[in-house]
MARTORTI-463710 format. One record per residue: chain; y, x, z of N, C-alpha, C in turn; residue in one letter; residue number from 1. Coordinates in nm, 3 decimals, decimal comma. Layout:
N
- mol  n_Y  n_X  n_Z  ca_Y  ca_X  ca_Z  c_Y  c_X  c_Z  type  seq
- A  Y  X  Z  Y  X  Z  Y  X  Z  A  NUM
...
This chain:
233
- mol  n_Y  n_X  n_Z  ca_Y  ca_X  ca_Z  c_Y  c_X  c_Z  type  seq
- A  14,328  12,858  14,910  14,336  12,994  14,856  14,337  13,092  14,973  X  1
- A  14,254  13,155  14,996  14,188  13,250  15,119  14,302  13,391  15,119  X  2
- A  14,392  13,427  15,178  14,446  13,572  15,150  14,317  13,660  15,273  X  3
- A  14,337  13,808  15,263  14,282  13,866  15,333  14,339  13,883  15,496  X  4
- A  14,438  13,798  15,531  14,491  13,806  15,663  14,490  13,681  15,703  X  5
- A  14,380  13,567  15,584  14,366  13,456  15,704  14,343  13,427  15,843  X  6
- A  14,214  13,493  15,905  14,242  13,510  16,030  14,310  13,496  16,099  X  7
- A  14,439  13,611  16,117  14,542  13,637  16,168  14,637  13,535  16,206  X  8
- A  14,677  13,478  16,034  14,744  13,354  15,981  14,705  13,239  16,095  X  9
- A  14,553  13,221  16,100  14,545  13,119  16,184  14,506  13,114  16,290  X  10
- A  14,555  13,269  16,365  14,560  13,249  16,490  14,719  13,274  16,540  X  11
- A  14,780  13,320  16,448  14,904  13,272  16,458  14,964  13,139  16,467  X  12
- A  14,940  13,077  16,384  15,013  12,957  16,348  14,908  12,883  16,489  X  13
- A  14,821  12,889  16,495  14,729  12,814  16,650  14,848  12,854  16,786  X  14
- A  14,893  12,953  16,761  14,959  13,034  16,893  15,150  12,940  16,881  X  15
- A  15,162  12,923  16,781  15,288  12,881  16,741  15,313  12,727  16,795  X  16
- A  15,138  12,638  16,725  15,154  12,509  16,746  15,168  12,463  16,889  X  17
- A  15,026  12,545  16,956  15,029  12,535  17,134  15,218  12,589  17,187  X  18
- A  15,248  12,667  17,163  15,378  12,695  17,241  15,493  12,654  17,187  X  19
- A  15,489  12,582  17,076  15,588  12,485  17,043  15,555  12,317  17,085  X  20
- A  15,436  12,288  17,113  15,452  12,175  17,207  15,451  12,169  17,365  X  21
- A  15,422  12,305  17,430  15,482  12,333  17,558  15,627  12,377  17,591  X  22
- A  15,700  12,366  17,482  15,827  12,403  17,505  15,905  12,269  17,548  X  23
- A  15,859  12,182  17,577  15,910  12,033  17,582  15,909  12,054  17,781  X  24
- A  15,821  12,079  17,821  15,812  12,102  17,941  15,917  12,176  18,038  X  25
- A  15,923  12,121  18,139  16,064  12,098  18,207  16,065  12,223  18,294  X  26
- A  15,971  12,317  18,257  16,008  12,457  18,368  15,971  12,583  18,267  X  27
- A  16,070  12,676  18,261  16,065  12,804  18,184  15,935  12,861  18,172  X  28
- A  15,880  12,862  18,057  15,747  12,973  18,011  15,732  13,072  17,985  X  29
- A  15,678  13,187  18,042  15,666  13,320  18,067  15,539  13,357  17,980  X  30
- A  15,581  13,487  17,941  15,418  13,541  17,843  15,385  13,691  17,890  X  31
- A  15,244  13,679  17,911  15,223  13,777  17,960  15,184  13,912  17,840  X  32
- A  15,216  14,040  17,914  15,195  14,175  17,828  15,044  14,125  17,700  X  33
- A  14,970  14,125  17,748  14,873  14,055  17,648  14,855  13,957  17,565  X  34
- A  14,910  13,846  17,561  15,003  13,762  17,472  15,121  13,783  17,346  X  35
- A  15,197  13,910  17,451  15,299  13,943  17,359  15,245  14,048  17,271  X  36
- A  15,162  14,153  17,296  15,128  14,264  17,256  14,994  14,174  17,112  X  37
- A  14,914  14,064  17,161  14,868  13,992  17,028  14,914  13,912  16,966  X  38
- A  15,076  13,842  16,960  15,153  13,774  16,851  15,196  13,905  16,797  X  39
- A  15,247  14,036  16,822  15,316  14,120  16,789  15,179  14,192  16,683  X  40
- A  15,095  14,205  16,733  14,963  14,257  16,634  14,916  14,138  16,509  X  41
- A  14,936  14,035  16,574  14,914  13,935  16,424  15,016  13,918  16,336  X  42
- A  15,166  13,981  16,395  15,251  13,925  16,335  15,263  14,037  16,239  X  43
- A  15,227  14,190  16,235  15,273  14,307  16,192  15,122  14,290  16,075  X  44
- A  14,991  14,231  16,122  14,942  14,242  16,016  14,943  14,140  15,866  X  45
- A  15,009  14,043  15,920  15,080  13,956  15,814  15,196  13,992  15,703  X  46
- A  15,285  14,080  15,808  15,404  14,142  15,774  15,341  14,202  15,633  X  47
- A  15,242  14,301  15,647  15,164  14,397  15,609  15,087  14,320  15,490  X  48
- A  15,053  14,183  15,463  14,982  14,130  15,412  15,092  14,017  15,269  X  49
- A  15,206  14,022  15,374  15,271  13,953  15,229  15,376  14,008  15,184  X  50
- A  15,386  14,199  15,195  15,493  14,261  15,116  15,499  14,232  14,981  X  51
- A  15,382  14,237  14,876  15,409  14,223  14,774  15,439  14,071  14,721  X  52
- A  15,395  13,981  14,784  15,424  13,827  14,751  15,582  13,769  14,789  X  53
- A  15,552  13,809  14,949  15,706  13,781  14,985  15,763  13,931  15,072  X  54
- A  15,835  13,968  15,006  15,894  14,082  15,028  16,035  14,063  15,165  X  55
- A  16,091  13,922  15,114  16,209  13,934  15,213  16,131  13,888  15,356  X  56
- A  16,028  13,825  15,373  15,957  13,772  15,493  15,916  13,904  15,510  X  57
- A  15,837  14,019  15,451  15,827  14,145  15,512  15,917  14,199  15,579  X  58
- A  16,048  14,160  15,514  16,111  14,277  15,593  16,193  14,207  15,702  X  59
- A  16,207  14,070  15,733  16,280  13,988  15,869  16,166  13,957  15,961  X  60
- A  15,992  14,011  15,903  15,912  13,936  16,064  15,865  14,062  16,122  X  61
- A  15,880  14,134  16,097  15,912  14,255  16,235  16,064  14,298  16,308  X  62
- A  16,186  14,214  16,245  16,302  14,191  16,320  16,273  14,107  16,409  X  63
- A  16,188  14,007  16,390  16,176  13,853  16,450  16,123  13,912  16,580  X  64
- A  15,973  13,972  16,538  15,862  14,008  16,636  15,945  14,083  16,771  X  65
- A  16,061  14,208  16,731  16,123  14,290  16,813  16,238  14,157  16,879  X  66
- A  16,270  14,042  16,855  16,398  13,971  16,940  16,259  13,882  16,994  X  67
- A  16,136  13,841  16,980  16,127  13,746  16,993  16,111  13,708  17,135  X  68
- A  16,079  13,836  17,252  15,976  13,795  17,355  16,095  13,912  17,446  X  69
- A  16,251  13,837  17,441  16,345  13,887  17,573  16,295  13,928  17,705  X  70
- A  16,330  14,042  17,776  16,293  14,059  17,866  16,425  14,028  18,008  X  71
- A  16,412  13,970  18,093  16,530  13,964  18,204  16,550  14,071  18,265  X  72
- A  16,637  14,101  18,372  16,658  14,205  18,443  16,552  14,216  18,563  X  73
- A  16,443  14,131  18,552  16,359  14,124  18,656  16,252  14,179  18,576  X  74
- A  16,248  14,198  18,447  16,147  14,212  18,385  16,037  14,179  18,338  X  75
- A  16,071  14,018  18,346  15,943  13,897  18,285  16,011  13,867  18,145  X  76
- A  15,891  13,833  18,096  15,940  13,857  17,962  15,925  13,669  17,909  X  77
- A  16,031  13,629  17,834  16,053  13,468  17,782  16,061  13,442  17,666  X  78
- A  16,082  13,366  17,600  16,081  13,323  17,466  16,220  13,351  17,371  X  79
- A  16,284  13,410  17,295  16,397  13,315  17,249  16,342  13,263  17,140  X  80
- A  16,444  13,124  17,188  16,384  13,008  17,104  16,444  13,021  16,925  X  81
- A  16,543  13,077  16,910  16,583  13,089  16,809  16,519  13,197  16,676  X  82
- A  16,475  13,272  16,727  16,321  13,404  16,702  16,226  13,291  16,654  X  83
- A  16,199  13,232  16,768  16,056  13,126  16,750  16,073  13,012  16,669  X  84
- A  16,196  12,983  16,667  16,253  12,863  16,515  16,232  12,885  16,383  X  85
- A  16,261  13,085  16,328  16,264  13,139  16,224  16,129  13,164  16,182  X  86
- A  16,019  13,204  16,281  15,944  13,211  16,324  15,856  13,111  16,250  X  87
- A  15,863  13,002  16,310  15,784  12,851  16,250  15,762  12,833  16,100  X  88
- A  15,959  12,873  16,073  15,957  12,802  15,930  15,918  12,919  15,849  X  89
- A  15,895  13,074  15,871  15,815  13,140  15,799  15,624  13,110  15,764  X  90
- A  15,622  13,108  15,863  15,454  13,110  15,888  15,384  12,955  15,838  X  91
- A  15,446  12,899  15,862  15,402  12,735  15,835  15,428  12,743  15,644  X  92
- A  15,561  12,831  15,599  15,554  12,850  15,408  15,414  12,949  15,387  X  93
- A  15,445  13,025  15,432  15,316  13,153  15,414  15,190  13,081  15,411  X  94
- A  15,164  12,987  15,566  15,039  12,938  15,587  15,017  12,786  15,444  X  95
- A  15,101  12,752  15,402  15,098  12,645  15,313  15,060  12,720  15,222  X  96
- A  15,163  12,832  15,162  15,195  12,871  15,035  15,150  13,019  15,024  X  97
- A  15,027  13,062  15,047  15,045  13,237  15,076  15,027  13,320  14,959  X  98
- A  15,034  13,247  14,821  15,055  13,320  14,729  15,221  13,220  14,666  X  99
- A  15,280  13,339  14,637  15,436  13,255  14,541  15,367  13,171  14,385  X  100
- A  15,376  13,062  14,417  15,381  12,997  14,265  15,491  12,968  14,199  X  101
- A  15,606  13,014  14,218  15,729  13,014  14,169  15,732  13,010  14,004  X  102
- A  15,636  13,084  13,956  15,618  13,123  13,838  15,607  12,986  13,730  X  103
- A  15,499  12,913  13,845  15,484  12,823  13,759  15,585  12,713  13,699  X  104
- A  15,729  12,757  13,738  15,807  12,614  13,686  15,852  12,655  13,538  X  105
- A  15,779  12,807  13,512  15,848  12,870  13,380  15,772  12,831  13,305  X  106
- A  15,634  12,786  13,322  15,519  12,774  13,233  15,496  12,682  13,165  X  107
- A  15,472  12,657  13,005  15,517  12,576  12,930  15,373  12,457  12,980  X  108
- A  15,432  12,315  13,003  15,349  12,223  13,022  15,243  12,208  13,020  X  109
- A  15,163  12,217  12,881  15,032  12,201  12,856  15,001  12,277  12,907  X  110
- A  15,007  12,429  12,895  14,951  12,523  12,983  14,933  12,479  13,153  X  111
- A  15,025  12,452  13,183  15,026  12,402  13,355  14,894  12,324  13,352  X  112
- A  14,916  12,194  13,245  14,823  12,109  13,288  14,669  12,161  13,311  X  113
- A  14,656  12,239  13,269  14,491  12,315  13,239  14,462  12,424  13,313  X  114
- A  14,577  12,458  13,372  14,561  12,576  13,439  14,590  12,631  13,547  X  115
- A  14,720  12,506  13,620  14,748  12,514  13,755  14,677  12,518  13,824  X  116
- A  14,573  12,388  13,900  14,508  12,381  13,969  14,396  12,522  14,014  X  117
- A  14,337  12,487  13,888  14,261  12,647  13,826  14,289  12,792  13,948  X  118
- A  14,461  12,758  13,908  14,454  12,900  13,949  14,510  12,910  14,098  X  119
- A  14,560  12,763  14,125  14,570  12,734  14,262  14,470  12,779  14,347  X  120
- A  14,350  12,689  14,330  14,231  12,687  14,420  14,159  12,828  14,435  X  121
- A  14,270  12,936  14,330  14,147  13,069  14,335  14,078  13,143  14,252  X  122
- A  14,071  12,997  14,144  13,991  13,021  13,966  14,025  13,081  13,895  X  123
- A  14,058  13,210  13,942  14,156  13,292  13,828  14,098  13,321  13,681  X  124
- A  13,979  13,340  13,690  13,925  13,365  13,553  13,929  13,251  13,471  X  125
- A  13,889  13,143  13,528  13,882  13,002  13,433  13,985  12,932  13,393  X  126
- A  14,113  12,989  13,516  14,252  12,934  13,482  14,322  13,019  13,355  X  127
- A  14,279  13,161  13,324  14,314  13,207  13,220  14,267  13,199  13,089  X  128
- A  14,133  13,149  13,121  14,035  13,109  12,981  14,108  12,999  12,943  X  129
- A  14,155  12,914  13,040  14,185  12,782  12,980  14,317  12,773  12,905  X  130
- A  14,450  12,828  12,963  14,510  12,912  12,934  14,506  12,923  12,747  X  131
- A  14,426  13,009  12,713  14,402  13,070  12,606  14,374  12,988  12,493  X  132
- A  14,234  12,860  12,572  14,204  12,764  12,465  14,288  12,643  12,432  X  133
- A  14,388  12,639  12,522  14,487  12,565  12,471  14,555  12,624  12,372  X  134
- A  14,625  12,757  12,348  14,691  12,781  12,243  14,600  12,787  12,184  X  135
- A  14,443  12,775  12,121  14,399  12,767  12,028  14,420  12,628  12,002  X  136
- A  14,385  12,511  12,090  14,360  12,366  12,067  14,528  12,347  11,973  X  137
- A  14,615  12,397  12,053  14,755  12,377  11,985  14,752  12,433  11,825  X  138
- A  14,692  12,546  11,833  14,701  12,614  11,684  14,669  12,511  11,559  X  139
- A  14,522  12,445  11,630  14,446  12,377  11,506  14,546  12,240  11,503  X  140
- A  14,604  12,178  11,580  14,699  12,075  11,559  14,777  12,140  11,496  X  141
- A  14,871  12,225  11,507  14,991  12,248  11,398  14,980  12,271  11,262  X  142
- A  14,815  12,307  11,284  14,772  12,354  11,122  14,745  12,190  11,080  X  143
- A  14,692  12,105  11,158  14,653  11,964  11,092  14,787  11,887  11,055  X  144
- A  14,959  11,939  11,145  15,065  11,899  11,087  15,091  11,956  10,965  X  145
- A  15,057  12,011  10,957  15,146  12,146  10,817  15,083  12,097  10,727  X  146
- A  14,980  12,074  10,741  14,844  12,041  10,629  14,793  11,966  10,624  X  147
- A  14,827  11,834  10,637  14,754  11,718  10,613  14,637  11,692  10,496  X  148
- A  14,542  11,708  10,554  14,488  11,657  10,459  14,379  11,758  10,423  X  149
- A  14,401  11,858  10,456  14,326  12,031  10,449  14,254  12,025  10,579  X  150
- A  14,131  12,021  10,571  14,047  12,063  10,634  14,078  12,189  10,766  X  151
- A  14,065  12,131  10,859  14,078  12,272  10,969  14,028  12,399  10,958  X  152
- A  14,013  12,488  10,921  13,961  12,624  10,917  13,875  12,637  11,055  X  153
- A  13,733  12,659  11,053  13,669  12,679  11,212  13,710  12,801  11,258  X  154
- A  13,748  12,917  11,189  13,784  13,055  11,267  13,936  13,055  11,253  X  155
- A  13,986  13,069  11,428  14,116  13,083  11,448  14,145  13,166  11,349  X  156
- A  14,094  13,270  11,352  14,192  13,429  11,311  14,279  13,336  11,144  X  157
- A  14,146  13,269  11,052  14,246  13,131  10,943  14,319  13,079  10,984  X  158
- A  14,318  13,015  11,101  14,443  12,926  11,142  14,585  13,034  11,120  X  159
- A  14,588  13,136  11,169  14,679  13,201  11,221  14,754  13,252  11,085  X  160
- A  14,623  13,282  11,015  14,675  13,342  10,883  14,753  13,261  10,825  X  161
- A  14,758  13,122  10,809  14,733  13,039  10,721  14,920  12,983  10,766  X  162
- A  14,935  12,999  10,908  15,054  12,946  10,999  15,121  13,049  11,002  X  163
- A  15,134  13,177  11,013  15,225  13,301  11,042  15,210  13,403  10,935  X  164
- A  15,140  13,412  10,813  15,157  13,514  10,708  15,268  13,467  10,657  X  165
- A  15,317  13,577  10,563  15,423  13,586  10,529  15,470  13,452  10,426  X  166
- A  15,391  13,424  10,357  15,344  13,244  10,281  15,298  13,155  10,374  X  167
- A  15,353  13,170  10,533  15,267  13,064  10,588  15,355  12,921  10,593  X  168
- A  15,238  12,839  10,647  15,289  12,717  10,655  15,438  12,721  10,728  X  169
- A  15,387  12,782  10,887  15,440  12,763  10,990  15,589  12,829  10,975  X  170
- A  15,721  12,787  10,957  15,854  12,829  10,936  15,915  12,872  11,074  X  171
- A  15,917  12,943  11,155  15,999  12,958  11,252  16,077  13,043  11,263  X  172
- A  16,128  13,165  11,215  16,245  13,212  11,235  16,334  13,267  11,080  X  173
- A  16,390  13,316  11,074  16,509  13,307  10,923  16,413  13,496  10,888  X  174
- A  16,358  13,455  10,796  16,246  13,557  10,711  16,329  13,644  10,583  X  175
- A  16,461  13,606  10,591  16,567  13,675  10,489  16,597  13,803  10,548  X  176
- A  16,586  13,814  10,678  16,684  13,926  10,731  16,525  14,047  10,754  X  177
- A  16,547  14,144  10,781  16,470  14,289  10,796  16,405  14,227  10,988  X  178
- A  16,498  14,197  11,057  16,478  14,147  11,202  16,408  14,031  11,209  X  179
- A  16,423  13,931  11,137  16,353  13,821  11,035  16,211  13,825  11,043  X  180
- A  16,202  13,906  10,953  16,057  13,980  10,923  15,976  14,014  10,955  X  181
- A  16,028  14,131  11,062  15,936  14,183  11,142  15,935  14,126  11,313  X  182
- A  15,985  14,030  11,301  15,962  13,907  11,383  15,859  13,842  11,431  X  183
- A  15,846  13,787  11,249  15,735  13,723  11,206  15,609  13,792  11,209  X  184
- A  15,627  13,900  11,155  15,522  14,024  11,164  15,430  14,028  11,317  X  185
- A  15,506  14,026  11,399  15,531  14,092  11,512  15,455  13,957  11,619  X  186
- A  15,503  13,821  11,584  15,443  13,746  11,683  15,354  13,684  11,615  X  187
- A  15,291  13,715  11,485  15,161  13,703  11,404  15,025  13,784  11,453  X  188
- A  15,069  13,910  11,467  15,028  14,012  11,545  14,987  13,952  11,689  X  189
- A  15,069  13,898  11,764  15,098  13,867  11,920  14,970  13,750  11,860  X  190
- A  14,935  13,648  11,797  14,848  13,574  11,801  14,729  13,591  11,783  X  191
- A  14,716  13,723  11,685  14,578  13,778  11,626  14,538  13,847  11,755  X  192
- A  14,608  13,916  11,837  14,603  13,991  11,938  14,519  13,923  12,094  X  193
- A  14,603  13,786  12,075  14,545  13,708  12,187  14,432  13,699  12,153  X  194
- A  14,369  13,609  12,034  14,298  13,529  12,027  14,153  13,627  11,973  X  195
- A  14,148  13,773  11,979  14,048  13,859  11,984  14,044  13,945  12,094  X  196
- A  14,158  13,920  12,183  14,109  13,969  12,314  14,080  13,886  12,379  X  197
- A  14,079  13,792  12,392  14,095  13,686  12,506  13,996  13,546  12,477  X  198
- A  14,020  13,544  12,364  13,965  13,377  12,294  13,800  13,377  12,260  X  199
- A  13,796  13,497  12,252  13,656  13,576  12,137  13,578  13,557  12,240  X  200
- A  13,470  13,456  12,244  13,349  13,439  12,398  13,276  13,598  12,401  X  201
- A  13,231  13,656  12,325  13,161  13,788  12,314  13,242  13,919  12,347  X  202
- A  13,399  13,884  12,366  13,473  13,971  12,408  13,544  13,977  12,585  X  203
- A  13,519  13,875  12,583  13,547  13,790  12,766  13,420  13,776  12,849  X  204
- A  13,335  13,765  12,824  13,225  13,653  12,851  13,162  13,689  13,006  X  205
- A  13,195  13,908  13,008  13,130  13,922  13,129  13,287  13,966  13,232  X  206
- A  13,390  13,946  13,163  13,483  13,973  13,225  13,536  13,888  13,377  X  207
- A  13,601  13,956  13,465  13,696  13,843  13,594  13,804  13,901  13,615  X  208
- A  13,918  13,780  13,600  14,041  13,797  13,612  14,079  13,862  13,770  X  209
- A  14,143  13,909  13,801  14,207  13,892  13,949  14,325  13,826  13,911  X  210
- A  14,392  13,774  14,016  14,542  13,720  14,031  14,651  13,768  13,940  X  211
- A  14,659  13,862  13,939  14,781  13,928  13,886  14,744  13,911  13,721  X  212
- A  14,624  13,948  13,650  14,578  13,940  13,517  14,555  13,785  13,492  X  213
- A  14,535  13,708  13,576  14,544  13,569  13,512  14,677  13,514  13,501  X  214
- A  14,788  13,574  13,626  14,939  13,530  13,572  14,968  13,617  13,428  X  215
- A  14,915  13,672  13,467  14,925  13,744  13,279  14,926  13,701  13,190  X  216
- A  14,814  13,670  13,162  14,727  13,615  13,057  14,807  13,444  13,049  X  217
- A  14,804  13,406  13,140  14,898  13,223  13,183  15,040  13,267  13,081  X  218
- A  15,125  13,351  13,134  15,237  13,407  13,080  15,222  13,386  12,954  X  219
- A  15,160  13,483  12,876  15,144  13,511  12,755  15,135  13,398  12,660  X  220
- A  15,012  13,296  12,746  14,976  13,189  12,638  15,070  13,065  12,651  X  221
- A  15,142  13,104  12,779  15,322  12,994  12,818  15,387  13,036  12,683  X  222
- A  15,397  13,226  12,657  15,551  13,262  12,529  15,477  13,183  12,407  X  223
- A  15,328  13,165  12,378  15,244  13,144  12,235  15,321  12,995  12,226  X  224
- A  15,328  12,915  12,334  15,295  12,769  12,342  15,467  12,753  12,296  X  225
- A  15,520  12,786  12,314  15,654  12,778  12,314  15,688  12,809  12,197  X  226
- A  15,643  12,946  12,118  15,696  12,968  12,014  15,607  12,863  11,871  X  227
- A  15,541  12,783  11,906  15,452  12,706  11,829  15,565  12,578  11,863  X  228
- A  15,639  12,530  11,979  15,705  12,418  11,977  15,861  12,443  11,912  X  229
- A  15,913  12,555  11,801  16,058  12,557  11,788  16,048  12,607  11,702  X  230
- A  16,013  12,548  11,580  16,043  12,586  11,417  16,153  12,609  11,391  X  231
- A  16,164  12,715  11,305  16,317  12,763  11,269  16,353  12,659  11,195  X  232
- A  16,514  12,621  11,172  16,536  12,521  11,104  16,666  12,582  11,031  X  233
């Protein structure tokens, strides 16, 4: 997954690997004004590059950058090693991980299965399509539980009717109360809603996700998948 400060990234982490295996060496290493002045320029445009992903690494690797490169009273400038420790274990997560997938441990299973990778490698559009056709694939199974024996309906928008109207199959929350109701109302709606913005090939077809609209869209069809696994009882 490419961020726009790869470059940087990997001439950083190149600069990190070389001077963390010369640090083994048995006589003090010195860096010159030009050295320090380009870890300090790669490090500020990274800084710059993962505020919105990682916010607390924004704001400790320009603390880092200012301790990292001590100067003596002679005025050569050295390493501290403890700068360059914090240092490592930032850039080496960033360089692994440079978008947060944190998200994904919220995301209901099936969805993961179809859509992680997807959106790992970059696929944002296809990871959200897929996304989508799972809560349809799920829909037409719950309708084949409810209904044995009844023929699948080929147009979702039936499935939905058939599972969340007010006579529907599908029982999930207590339909006595006014809150009840418009509950039901409400995440009937949330299905008709998905599955003609999103599901409809003639309504998607010339569309592309970016990042942020495919965790979206992932989200959304995580709350569908979930509320299809917990019938009111």
């Amino acid at each position: 997954m490419k961020v726009p400060y790869q470059n940087e990234l990997y001439e950083l982490r190149k600069w990190i690997d070389n001077t963390n295996a010369n640090m083994s060496l048995p006589v003090q290493l010195f860096h010159t004004p030009q050295e320090i002045q380009s870890v300090r320029y790669l490090i500020s445009v990274i800084t710059a590059g993962v505020q919105g992903e990682y916010p607390f690494y924004a704001a400790i690797l320009p603390k880092i950058s200012s301790i990292l490169f001590p100067v003596n009273n002679m005025g050569v400038a050295s390493l501290n090693p403890a700068a360059f420790g914090e240092l490592v274990v930032i850039i080496r997560h960033i360089d692994a991980e440079p978008f947060s997938m944190r998200f994904w441990t919220a995301i209901h299973a099936r969805v993961a299965n179809v859509s992680y990778e997807l959106y790992k490698d970059g696929h944002y559009t296809s990871a959200a399509e897929k996304a989508i056709k799972e809560v349809e694939t799920r829909l037409r199974e719950k309708f084949a539980e409810l209904k044995p024996g009844v023929s699948v309906p080929s147009k979702v928008g039936d499935i939905i009717g058939a599972l969340f109207s007010e006579n529907g199959a599908f029982k999930f929350c207590d339909t006595s109360t006014t809150s009840g109701k418009d509950y039901r109302r409400g995440i009937q709606s949330l299905f008709e809603g998905t599955m003609a913005a999103y599901r409809n090939p003639s309504a998607h077809a010339n569309l592309q996700y970016d990042r942020r609209e495919a965790m979206e869209q992932i989200m959304l069809a995580s709350q569908l998948m979930f509320v299809l696994d917990k019938p009111y009882k």
